[in-house]
N, C-alpha and C positions, 0 to 999 in steps of 0.2 A: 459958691454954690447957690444957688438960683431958691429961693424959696419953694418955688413948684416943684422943685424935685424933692424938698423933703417932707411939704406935705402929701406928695405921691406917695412916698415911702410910707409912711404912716397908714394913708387911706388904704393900702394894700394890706397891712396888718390888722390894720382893724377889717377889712374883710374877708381877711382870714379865718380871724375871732370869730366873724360873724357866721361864718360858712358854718364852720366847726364845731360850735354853737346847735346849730341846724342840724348837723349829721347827729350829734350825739343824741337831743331832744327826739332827733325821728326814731332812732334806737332803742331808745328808753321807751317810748310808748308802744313800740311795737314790739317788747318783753314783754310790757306789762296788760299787753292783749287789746291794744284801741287802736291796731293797726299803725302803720310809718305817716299817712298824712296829716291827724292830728297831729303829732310830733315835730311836723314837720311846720305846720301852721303857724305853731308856736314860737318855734325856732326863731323862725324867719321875721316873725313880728314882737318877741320880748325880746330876742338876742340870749345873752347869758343865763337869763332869771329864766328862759325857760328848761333848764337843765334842772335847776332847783326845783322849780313847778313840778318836773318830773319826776323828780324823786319823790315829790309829795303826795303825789296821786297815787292811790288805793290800784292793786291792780285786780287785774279779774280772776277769781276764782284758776281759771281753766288757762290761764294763760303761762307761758313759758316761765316767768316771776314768781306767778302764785304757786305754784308745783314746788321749784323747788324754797321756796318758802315752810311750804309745807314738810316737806322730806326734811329740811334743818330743824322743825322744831317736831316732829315726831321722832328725828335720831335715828331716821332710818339710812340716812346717810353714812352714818357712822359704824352701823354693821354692817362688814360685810356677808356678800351672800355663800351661805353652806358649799363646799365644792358639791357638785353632781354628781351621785352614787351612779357605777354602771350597772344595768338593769344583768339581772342575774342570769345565767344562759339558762337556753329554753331547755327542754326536759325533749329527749328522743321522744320519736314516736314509737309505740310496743310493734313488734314484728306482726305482720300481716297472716294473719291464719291462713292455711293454704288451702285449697276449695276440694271440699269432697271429693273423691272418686267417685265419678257416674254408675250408676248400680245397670247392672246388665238385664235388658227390659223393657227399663222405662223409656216410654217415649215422648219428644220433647215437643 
């Protein structure tokens, strides 16, 4: 077997790692609300370490991360929601009083 084929083999793996690496980092940042390109920036120039990076990094408030973040330590997660009472039926309307009889005279 020829040397070049199995450092082929190899260099395919690790650009695997690398790729994958990439996708996950771009993920991860764009959970935690700084958008897929920084994620992806990272990825692609720390390799592995930037998965870790990612996990490290604070997310934002408002971001898909931070919500539910939020909902696990408020425990709202864990209740669930009351079933929906059905709105009670409406009430008839009273019968329509019927209109005077016109009085013999008057003119309209």
């Amino acid at each position: 077997m020829s040397l070049l084929a199995v450092i082929g083999a190899n260099a395919l793996f690790l650009l695997y790692a690398w790729l994958a690496s990439s996708i996950i980092a771009s993920y991860l940042s764009n959970k935690k609300g700084y958008g897929e390109k920084p994620g992806l920036a990272t990825g692609l120039l720390l390799s592995a370490v930037a998965i870790i990076v990612w996990l490290l990094v604070p997310s934002k408030p408002d971001s898909d991360w931070g919500r539910r973040k939020a909902q696990k330590s408020s425990g709202a997660a864990a209740k669930p929601d009351p079933p929906a009472q059905p709105d009670p039926p409406a009430k008839p309307d009273p019968p329509a009083k019927p209109d005077p009889p016109a009085t013999p005279g008057a003119a309209g």
